[in-house]
C-alpha positions in Angstrom: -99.0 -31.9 147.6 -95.4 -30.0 147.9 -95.2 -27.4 145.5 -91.8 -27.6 143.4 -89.8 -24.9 143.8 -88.6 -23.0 140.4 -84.8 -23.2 140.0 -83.5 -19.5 139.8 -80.6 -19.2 136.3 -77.3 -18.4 137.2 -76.6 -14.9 135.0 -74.4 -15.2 132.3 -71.0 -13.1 132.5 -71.4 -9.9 131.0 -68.1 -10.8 128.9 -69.6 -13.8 128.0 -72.7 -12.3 126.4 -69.9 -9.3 124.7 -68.2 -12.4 123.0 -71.5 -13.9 121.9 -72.4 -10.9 120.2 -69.1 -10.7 118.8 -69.1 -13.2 117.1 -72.6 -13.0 115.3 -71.3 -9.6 114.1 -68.5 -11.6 112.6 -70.5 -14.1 111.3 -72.9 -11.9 109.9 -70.5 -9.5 108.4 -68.8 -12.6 106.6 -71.8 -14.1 105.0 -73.1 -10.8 103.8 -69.6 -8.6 102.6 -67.3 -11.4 102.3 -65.5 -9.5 99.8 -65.3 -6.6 102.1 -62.9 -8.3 104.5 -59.9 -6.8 105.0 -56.8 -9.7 104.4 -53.1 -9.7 105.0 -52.7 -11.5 101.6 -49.2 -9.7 100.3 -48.9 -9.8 96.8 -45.9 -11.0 94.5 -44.0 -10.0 91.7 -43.8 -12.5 88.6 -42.6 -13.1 85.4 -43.1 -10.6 82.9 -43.5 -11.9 79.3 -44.8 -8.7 77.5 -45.5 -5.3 77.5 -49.1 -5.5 77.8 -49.0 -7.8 81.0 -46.8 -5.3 82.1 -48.9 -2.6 81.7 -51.8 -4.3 83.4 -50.0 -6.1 86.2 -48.3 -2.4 87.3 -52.0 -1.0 87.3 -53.3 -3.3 89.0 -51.0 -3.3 91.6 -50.1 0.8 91.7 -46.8 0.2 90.5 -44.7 2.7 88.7 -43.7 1.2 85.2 -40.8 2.2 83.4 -40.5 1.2 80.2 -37.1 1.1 77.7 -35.7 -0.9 74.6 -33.1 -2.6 73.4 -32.2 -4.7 70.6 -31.9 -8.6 71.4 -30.0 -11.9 69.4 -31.8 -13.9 72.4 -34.9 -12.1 72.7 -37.6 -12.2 70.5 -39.5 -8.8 69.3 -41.7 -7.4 72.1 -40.5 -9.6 74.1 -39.5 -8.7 78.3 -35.6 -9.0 78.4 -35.0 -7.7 82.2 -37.1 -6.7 84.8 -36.2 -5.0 87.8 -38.2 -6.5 90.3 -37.5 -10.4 91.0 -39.9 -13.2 90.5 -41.8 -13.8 94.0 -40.4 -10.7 96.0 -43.4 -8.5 97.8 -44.0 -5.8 96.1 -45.2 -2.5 97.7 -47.6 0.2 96.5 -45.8 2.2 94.4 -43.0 1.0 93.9 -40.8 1.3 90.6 -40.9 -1.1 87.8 -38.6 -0.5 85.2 -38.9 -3.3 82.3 -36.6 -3.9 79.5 -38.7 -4.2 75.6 -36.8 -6.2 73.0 -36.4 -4.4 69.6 -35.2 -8.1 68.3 -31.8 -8.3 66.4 -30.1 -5.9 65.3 -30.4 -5.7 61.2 -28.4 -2.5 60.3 -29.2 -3.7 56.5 -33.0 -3.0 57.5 -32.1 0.0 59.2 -30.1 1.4 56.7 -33.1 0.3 53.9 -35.1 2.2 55.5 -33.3 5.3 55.8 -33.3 5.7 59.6 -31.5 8.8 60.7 -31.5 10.2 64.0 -29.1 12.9 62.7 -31.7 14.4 60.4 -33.3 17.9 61.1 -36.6 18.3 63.3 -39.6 20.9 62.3 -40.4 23.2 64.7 -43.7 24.9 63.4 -44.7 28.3 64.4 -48.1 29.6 64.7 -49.8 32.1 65.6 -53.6 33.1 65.3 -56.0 30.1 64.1 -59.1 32.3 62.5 -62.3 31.1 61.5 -63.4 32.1 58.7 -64.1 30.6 55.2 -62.6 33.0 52.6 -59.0 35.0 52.9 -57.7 37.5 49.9 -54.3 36.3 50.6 -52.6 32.9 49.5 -54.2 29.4 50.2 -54.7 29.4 54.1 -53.4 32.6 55.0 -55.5 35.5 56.7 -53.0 38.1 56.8 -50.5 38.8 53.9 -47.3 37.9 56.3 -49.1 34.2 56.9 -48.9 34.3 60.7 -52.7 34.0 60.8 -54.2 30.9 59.5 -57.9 29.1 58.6 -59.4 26.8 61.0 -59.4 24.6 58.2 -56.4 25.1 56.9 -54.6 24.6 60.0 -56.7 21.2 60.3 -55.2 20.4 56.6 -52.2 21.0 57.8 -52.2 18.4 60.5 -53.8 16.0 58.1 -50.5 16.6 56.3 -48.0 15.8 58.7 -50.2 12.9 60.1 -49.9 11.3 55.9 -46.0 12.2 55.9 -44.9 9.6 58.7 -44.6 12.7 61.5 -45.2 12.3 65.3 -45.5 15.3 67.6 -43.1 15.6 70.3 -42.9 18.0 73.3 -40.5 21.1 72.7 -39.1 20.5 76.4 -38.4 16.5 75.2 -37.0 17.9 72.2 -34.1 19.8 73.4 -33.0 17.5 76.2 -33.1 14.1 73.9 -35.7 12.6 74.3 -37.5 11.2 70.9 -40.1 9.5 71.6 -41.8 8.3 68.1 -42.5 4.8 66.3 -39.8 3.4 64.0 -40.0 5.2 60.4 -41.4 8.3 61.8 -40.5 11.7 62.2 -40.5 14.2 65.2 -42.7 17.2 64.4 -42.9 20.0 67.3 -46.0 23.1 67.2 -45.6 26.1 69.1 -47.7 29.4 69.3 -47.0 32.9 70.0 -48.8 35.3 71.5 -52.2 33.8 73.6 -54.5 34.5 71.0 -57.8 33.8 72.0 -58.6 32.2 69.3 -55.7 29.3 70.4 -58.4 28.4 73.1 -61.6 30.0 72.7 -63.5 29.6 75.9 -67.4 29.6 75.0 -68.4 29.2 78.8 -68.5 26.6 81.7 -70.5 23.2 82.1 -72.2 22.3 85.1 -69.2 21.2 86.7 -67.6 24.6 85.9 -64.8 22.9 83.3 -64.3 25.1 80.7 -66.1 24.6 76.9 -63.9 25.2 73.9 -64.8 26.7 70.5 -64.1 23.2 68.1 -62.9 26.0 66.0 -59.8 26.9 68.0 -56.4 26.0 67.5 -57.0 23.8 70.9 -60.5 22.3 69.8 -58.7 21.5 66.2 -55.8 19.3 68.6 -58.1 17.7 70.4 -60.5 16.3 67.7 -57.3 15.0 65.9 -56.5 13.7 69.2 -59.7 11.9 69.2 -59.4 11.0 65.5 -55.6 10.0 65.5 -54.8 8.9 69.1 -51.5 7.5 67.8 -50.2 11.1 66.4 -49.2 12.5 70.7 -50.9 15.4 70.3 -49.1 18.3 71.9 -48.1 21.9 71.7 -46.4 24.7 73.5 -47.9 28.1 73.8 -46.0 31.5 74.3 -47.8 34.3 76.3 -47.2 37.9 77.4 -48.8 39.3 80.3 -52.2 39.2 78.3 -51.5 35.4 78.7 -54.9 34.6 76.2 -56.7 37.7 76.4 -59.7 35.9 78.5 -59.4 37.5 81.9 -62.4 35.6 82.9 -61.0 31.9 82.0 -57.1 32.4 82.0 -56.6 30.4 84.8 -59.1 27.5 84.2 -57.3 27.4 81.1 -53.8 27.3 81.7 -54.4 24.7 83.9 -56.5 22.4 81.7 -54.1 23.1 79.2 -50.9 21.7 81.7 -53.7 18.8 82.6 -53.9 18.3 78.7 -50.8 17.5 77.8 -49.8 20.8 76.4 -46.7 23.3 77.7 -46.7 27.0 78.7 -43.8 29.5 77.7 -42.7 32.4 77.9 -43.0 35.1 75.2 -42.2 38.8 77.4 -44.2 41.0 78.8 -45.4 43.1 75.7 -43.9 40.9 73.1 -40.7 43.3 73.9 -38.2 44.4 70.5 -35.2 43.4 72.9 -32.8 44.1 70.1 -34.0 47.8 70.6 -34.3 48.0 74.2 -32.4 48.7 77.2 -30.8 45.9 79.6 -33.4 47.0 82.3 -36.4 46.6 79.7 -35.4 43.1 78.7 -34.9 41.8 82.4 -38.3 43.5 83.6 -40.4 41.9 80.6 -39.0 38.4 81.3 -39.4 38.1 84.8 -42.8 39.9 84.9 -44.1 36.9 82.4 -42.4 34.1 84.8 -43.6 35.6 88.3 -47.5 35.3 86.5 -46.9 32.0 85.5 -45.7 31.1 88.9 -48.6 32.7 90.4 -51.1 30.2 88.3 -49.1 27.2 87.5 -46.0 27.1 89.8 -43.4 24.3 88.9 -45.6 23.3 85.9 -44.6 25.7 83.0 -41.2 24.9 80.5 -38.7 27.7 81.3 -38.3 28.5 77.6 -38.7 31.7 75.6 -39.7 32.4 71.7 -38.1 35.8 71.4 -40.5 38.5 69.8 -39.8 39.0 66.4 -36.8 36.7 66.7 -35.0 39.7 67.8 -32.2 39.8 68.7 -30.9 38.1 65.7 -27.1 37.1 66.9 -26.5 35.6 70.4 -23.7 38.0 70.6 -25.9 41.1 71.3 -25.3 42.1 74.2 -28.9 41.8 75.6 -28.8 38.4 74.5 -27.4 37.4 78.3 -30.5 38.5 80.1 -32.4 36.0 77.8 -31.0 33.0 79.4 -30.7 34.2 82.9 -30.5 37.4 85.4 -31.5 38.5 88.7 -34.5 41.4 88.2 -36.6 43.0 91.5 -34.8 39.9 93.8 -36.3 37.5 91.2 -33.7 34.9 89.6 -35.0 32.9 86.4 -33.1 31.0 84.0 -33.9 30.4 80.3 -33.3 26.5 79.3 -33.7 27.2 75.6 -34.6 29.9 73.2 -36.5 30.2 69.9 -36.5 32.3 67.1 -38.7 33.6 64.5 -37.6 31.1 62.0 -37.8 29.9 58.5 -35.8 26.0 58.3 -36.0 22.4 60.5 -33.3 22.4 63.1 -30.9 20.1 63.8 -31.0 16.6 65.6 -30.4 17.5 69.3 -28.1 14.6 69.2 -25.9 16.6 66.5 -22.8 18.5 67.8 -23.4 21.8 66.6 -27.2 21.4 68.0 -28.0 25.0 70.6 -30.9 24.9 72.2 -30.5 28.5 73.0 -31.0 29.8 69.5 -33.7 27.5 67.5 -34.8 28.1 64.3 -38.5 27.2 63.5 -40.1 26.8 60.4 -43.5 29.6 59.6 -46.5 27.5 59.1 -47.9 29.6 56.3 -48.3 29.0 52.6 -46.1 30.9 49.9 -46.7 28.4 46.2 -43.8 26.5 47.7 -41.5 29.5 48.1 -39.3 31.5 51.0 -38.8 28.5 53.1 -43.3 28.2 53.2 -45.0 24.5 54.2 -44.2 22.9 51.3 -41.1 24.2 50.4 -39.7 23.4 53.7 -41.4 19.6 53.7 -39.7 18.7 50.5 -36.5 19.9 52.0 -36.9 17.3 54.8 -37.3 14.8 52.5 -34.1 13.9 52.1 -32.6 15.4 55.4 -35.4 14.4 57.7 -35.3 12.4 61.3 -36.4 9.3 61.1 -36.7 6.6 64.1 -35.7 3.7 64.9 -38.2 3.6 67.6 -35.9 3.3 70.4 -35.6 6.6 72.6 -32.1 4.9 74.1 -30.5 4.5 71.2 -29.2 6.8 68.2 -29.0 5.2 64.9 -27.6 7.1 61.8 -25.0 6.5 58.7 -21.6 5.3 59.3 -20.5 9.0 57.3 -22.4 11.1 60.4 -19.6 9.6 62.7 -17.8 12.7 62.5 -21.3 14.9 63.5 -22.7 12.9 66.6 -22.0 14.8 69.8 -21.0 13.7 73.0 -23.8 11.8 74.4 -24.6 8.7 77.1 -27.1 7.0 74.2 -25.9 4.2 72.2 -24.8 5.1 69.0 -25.3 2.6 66.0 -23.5 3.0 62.9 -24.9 0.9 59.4 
């Protein structure tokens, strides 16, 4: 019997078996991360109705919103007037997206019923030392006779205060270049402090992720459980340091830059909290710069280029050291002051009034004095009848038809009722 000879298999192609297992990578790779897949899927723009979808649709899509207001006949409340981007065009990673919010008509009856005036005067509150203790031998909160020192809990009272009276807080550095941000009927408030006291920040040590802990007690630990409390009140502040910046060698830098992370500003305040009334030309320079080179050093580009003059001196803008306040060359350093504050004892003026300086603001001393010499009650039943109030719109000013004469020069919309 003839034996049958076994057929010999032509080899497959080595690119043919490459292509085979090419595909059941592919194949695998689908039906196991499907939603891993990369896609060329390009996403479009649509209509905007509110500002919530707004909101969502920019995060969702790493867009940068922009958000203004402006009153409507054809546009209900809330409602999106405009929106820069057009329905159905491809939108790109972040890209702007400014929107348009409608206020609704325009009732200058309303307006003027509820006393909206965005020519009133502005507290700026001045602080200094926030002490723990329990008992003081001076008047209500005070720890020192002069009031600059204050309780922990008095200093928590008086945020419960303003938060009861209708008052927002604001930046300092949005204050003096316009910008009001607070919800119709309520007032601008601004809080400053002078000095880096320790006790603004208390640093009680690290975590395991080396972030700093601060003492609840603190003027900063106060802030941020009304933060958490009152989400709605924009917690802020600005703080003034010398060269001490806040007397925590150790922490300084962790803390300036969770402050600037925080939502809070950095100023300047001199050197050694310099007279510069009393001092020479030379003096005044040196102390400024030294303060703005440190701040460079730690928090370059991030700090407000503004200064709270030591013991409000000098007291007149013509003295002749004022100049070197605002700007001067020192040790091939150049700096330039955008606005100045002084040790103070009124509200200041609307910075949409015309005789409004930011170089020379007064700020009101957040002490307690049985309601004299221009203390925290005095001064907020002053505002009652002179105070800001908002219409809610940061691109508008609204105020009395009789303030026509006071309004200065400004690109906002101006609304008389």
């Amino acid at each position: 019997m003839r034996s049958r000879k076994r057929r010999k298999l032509k080899p497959i192609p080595i690119i043919i078996l490459l292509l085979i297992v090419i595909l059941i990578i592919i194949a695998i790779f689908m039906l196991i991360k499907p939603d891993k897949l990369e896609t060329n899927n390009e996403t479009k723009m649509i209509s905007i109705t509110s500002l919530e979808e707004a909101k969502q649709f920019a995060q969702e899509n790493n867009l940068n919103l922009d958000v203004s207001y402006k009153y409507s006949n054809e546009v209900a409340k809330d409602k999106i007037i405009s929106q820069s981007i057009k329905v159905n065009e491809i939108i790109k990673e972040n890209q702007d997206l400014s929107i348009v919010v409608s206020l609704g008509k325009l009732d200058k009856e309303q307006l003027k019923k509820d006393n909206i005036n965005e020519l009133g005067t502005v507290p700026i509150m001045m602080y200094h030392g926030i002490i723990n203790t329990d008992t003081t031998n001076y008047i209500g909160g005070n720890v020192d006779k002069d009031g600059y020192n204050r309780t922990s809990n008095a200093f928590r009272e008086d945020l419960e205060f303003y938060y009861e009276n209708n008052y927002q807080m604001i930046r300092l550095e949005d204050y003096i270049n316009g910008k009001i941000d607070v919800d119709y009927k309520k007032s601008p408030i601004i809080l400053t402090f002078d000095d880096g006291n320790a006790n603004n920040i208390k640093v009680e040590g690290l975590d395991e992720d080396g972030n700093i802990i601060i003492d609840k007690n603190s003027a900063v630990g106060i802030l941020e459980e009304f933060k958490s409390k009152h989400p709605d009140f924009n917690v802020t502040a600005t703080f003034f340091l010398n060269s001490t910046l806040f007397n925590q060698p150790e922490y300084d830098e962790k803390i300036m830059n969770w402050l600037i992370d925080n939502g809070y500003d950095i100023g300047n305040h001199t050197q050694n909290h310099l007279d510069i009334k009393q001092s020479s030309a030379t003096e005044v320079q040196k102390e400024i710069v030294t303060v703005y080179e440190q701040l460079d050093q730690i928090i370059p580009e991030k700090y407000v280029n503004i200064i709270a003059l030591p013991f409000g001196s000098p007291y007149s803008k013509e003295h002749s050291n004022f100049q070197y306040v605002l700007n001067s060359t020192y040790n091939n350093k150049t700096y330039k002051t955008t606005a100045a504050l002084r040790v103070g004892w009124e509200p200041e003026l609307s910075p949409f009034h015309k005789d409004f300086d930011k170089t020379f603001l007064k700020r009101v001393r957040a002490y307690d004095n049985n309601g004299e010499e221009f203390d925290i009650e005095m001064v907020f039943n002053m505002l009652e009848t002179r105070r800001y109030i908002s219409d809610g719109n940061i691109d508008t000013i609204v105020t009395s038809q009789d303030n026509n004469s006071l309004v200065a020069d400004t690109n906002l919309e101006v609304i008389y009722y």
